[in-house]
N, C-alpha and C positions, 0 to 999 in steps of 0.2 A: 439194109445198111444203117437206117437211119434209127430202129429201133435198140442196136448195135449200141450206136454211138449215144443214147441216151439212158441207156444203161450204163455204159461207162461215166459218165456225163452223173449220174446220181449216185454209182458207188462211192466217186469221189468227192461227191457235195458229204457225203454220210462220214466217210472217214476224213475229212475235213471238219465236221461241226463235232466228233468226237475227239479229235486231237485237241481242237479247240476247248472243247469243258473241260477236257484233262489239265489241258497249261492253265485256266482259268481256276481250276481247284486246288490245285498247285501252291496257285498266289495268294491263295485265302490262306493257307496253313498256317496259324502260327507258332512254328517252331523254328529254334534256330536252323539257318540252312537253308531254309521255304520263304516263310512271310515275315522273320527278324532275324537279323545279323547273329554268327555266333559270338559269344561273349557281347551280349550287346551292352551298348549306354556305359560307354568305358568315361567321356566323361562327366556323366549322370553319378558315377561312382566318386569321381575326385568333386564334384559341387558337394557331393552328399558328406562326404567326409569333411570338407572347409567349411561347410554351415553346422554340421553338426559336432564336430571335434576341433574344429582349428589347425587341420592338418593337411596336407596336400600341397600341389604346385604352387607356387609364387605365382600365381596369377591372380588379377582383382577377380572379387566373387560377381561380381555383374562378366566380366568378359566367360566363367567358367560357367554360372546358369544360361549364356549365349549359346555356347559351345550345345551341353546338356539341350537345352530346348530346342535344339536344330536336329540331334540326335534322336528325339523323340517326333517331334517332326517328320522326318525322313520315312520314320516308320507310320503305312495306314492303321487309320486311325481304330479299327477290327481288333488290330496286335498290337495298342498302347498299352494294355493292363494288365496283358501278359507278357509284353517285355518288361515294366513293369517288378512284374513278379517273380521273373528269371533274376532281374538286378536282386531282388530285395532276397527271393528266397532260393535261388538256382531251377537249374532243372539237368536233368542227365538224356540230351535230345537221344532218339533213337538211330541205331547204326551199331557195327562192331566194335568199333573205335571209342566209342562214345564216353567223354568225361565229363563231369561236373563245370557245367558254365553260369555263371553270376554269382550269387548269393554273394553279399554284405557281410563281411567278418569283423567278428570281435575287433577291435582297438585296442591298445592301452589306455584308460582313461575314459572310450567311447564305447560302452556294450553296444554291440548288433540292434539291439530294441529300442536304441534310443536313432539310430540312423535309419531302422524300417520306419517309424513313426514317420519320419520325415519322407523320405525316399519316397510312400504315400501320396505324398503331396505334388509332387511333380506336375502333374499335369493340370493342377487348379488354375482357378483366376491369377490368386496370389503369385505363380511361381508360373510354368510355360504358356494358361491356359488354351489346351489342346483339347479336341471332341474327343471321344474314344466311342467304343460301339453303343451306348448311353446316350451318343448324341450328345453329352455335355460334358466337361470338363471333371470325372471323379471315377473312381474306382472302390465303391465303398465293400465291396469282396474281399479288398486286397489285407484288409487290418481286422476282418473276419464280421462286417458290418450287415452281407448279402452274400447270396451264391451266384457263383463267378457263373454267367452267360455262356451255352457250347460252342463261340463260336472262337 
């Protein structure tokens, strides 16, 4: 009986520590829907457009890069450069359903290229200073500086 019961006893330790890596690989993902929000950094998108165009909410630009760097914040620090990168360049997550989330659109007045340049910059000293998987506060992949890390 007792070799019974420790059988049971280690099937369940087994299918315990693999549910476990499963939910734990899960949370690394970063795509929207897994390891960042879909449509993420909505108001990463209205800082980006009042600093770079003059356009967006009637809100002061310190209360909107608040907003903005709480929003990047929230997200681990793994999936900063590639939420990041959704804001700046989109991505079409995977699913049936699936439609085009982020990417930064032309303006009137504000080309796309001049609000990526910045958007870039988000996570610096200058502006959230957040780690991202670098360990420090940059993303030089993202303006085509380095090859973006697999993770």
């Amino acid at each position: 009986m007792a070799s019974s019961s420790s059988s049971n006893l280690l099937a369940a330790a087994v299918l315990l520590s693999v549910l476990a890596a499963a939910g734990g690989s899960a949370g690394t993902t970063c795509v929207p829907g897994w390891g960042i929000p879909h449509n993420p950094l909505p108001s990463c998108r209205w800082y980006v457009a009042s600093r770079t165009c003059g356009i967006g909410p009637l809100l002061p630009l310190p209360e909107l890069r608040r907003r903005c760097c709480r929003e990047l914040a929230d997200i681990a620090a793994y999936c900063r450069c590639t939420a990041l990168s959704i804001l700046i360049d989109g991505v079409i997550p995977p699913g049936p359903d699936a439609q085009l989330e982020g990417r930064l659109e032309d303006l009137p007045g504000c080309p796309r290229a001049v609000q990526r340049r910045f958007a870039a910059t988000l996570i610096t000293e200058a502006e959230c200073n957040l780690p991202t998987i670098t360990g420090v506060a940059e993303c030089p992949w993202i303006l085509g500086g380095e090859t973006m890390p697999s993770k």
